[in-house]
DRENDO-1510 file (C-alpha; in Angstrom, 1 decimal, always signed):
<recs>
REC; n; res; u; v; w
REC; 1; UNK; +136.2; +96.6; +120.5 .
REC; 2; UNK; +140.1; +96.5; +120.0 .
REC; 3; UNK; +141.8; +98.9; +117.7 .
REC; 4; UNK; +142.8; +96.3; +115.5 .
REC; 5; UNK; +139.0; +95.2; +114.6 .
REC; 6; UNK; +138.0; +98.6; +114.6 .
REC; 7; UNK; +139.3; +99.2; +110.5 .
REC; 8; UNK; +137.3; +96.0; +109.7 .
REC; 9; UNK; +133.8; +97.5; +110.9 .
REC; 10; UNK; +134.7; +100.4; +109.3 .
REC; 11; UNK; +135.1; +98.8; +106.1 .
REC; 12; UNK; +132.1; +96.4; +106.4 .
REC; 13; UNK; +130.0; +99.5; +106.8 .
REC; 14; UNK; +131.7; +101.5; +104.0 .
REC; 15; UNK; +130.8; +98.2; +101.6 .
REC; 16; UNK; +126.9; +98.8; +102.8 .
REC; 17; UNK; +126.9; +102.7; +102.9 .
REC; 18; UNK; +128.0; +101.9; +98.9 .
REC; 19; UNK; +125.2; +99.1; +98.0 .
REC; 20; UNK; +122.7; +101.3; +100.0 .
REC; 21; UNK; +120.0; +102.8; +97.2 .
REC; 22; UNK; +120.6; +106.4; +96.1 .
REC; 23; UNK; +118.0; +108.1; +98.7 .
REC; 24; UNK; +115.1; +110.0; +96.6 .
REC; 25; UNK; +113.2; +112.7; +97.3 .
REC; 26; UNK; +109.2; +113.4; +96.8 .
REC; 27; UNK; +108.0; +116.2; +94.1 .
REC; 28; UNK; +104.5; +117.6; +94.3 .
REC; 29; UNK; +104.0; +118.4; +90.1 .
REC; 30; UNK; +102.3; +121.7; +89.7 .
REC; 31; UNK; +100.8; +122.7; +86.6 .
REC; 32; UNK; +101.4; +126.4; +85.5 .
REC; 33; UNK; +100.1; +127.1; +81.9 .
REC; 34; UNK; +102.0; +125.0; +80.0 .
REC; 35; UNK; +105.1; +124.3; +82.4 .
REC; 36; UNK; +105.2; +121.7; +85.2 .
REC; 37; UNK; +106.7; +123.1; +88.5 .
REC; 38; UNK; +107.7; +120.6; +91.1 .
REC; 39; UNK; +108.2; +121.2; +94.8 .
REC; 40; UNK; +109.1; +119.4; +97.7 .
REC; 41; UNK; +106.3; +117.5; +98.6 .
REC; 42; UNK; +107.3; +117.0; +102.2 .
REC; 43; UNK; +106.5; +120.9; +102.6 .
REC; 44; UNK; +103.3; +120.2; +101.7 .
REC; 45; UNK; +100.4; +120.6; +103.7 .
REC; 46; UNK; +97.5; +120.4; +102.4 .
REC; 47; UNK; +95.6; +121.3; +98.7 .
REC; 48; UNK; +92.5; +123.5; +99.0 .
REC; 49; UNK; +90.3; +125.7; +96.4 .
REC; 50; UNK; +91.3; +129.3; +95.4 .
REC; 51; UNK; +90.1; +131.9; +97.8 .
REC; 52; UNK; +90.0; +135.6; +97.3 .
REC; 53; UNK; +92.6; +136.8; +100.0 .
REC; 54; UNK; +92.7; +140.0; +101.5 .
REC; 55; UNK; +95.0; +142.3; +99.6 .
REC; 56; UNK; +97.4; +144.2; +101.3 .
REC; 57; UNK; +99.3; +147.5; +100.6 .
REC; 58; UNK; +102.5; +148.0; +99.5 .
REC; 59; UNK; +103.6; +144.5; +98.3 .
REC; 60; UNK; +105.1; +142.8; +94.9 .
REC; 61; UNK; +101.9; +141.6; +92.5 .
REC; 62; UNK; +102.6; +138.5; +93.1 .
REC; 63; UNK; +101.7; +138.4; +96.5 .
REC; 64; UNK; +98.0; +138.6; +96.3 .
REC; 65; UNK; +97.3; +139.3; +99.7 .
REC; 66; UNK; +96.5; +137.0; +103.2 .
REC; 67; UNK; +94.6; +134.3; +103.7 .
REC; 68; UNK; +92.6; +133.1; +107.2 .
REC; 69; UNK; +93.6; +129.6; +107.5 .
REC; 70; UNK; +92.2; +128.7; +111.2 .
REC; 71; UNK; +93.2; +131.8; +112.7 .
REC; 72; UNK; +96.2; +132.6; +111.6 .
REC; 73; UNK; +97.2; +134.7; +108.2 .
REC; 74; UNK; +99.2; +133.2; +105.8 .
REC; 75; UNK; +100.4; +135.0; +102.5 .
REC; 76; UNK; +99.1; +134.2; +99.2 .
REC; 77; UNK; +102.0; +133.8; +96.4 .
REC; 78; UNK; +101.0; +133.5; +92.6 .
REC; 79; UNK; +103.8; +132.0; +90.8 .
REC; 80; UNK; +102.4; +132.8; +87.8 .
REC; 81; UNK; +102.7; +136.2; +88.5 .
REC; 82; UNK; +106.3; +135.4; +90.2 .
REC; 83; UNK; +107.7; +133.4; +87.6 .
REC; 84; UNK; +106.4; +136.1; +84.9 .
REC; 85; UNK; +104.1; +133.6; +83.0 .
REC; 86; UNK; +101.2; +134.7; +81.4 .
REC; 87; UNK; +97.5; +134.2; +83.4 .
REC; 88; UNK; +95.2; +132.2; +81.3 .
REC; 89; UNK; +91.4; +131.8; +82.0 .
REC; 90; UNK; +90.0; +132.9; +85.7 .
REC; 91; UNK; +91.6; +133.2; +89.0 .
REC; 92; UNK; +89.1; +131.7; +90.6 .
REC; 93; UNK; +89.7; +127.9; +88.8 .
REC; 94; UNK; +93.2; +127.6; +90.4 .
REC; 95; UNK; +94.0; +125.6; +93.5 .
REC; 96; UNK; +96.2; +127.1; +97.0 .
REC; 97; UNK; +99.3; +124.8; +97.6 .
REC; 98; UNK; +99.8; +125.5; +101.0 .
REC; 99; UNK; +103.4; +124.9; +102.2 .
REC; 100; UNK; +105.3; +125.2; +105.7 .
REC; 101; UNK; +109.5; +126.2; +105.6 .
REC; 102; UNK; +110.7; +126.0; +108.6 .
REC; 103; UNK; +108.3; +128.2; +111.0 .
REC; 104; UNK; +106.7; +130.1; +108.2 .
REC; 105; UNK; +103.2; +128.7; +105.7 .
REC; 106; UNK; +102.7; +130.5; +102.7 .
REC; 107; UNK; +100.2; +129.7; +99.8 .
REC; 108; UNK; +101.1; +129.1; +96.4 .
REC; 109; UNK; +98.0; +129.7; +93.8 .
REC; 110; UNK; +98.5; +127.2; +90.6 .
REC; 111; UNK; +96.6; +126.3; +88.1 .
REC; 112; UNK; +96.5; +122.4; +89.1 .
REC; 113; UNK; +98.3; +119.8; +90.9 .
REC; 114; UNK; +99.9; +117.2; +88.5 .
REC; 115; UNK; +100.7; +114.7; +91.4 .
REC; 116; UNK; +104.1; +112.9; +92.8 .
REC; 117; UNK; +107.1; +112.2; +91.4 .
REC; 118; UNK; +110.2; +110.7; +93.0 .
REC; 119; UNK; +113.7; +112.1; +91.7 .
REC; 120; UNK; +116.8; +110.7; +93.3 .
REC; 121; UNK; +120.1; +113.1; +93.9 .
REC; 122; UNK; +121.3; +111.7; +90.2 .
REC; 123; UNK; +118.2; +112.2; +88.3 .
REC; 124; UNK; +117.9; +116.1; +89.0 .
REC; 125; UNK; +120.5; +118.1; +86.1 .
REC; 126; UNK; +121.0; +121.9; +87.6 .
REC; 127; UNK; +118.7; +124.2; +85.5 .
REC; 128; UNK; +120.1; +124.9; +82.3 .
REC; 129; UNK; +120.8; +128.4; +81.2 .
REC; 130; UNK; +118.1; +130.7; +80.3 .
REC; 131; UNK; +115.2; +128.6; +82.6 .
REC; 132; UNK; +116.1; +130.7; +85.6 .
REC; 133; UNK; +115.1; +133.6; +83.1 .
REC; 134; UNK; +111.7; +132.7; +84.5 .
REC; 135; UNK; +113.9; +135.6; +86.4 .
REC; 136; UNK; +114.3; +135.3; +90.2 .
REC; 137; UNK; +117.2; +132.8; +90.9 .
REC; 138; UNK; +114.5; +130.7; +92.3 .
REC; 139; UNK; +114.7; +127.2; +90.2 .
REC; 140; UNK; +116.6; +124.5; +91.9 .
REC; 141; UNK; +117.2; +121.9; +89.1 .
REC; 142; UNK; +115.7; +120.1; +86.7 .
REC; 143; UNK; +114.5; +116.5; +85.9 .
REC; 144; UNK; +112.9; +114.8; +83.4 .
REC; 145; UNK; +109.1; +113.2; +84.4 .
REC; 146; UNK; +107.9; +110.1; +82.2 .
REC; 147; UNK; +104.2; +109.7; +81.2 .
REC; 148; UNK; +101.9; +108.4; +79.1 .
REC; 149; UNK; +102.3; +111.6; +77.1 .
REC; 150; UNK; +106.2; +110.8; +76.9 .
REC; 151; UNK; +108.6; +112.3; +78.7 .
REC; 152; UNK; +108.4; +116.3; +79.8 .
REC; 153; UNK; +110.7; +118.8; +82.4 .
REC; 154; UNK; +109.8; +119.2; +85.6 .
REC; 155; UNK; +111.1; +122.7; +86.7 .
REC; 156; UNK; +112.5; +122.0; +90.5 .
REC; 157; UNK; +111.9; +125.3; +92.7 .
REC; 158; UNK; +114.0; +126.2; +95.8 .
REC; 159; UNK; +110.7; +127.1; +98.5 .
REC; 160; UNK; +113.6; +128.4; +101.0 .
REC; 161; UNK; +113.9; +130.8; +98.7 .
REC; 162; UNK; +110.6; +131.9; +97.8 .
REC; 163; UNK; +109.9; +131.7; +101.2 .
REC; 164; UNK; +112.8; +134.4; +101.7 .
REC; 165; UNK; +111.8; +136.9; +98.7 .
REC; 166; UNK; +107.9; +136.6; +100.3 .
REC; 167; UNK; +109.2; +137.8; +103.9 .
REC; 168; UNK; +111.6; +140.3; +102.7 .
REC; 169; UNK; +108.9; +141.8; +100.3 .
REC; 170; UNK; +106.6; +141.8; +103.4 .
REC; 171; UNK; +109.2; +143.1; +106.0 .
REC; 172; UNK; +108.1; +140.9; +109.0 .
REC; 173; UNK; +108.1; +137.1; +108.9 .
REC; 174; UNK; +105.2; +135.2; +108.7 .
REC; 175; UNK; +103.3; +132.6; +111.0 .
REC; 176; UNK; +103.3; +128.9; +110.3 .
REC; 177; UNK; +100.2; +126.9; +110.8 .
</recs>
């Protein structure tokens, strides 16, 4: 290639890079009392029943203690109990999201799984004042999720994050699955 064809291909590919659809990401909907949660569902990996973990000493609340998942111990994170919400009805009813970041898995109790929703870069507003009053800096954005019901908030959370405040409150890092 000459240099004088080179700003042609370089245009040609600008005009695509433009018409290209806006790239979306995946949201798992998690149902907390009457708030929907969403997080990334590519961290996802896999759904299971609540378990009673093993507690452990000298932690936040919110981390109710470990869980043996094949042979390895992952913590257990209520984001009910993170986020400050009130805990309707049994323990015991709720569902583990279990979730990998990087080289860490952690499990997040909820009360249900909502399902999937696709958001593209556009459709996600940053969280509006007073949201991240659920307290902990840990909300990502915001977007809006049509249903049947009409249309509801989805509260975005940042799992790097979470992921951070769980292996700071436990002083060691944790093992991924």
């Amino acid at each position: 290639m000459n240099a004088s064809t080179a700003p042609e291909y370089r245009a040609v590919a600008q005009a695509f890079a433009f018409a290209a659809p806006a790239a979306t990401s995946d949201y798992l909907a998690l149902q907390l009392g009457m708030q929907e949660f969403g997080i990334d569902a590519a961290a996802v990996r896999e759904i299971r029943r609540y378990e009673h973990p093993a507690p452990i000493a000298n932690v936040p609340t919110y981390i109710r203690g470990v869980l043996n998942l094949r042979g390895r111990y992952i913590p257990i994170v209520d984001l009910r109990l993170k986020y400050g919400l009130k805990q309707d009805g049994e323990v015991d009813q709720n569902i583990v999201v279990i979730v990998n970041a990087g080289a860490s898995t952690l499990g997040l109790v909820v009360d249900a799984v909502a399902g999937v929703a696709e958001f593209s870069a556009e459709e996600i507003a940053v969280a509006r004042e007073g949201v991240d009053g659920l307290g902990t800096g840990l909300i990502v954005g915001m977007a809006a999720l049509s249903s049947l019901d009409g249309e509801r908030e989805l509260i975005l959370i940042d799992l790097q994050r979470v992921f951070g405040q769980v292996e700071s409150a436990l002083r060691i890092p944790f093992p991924s699955i």
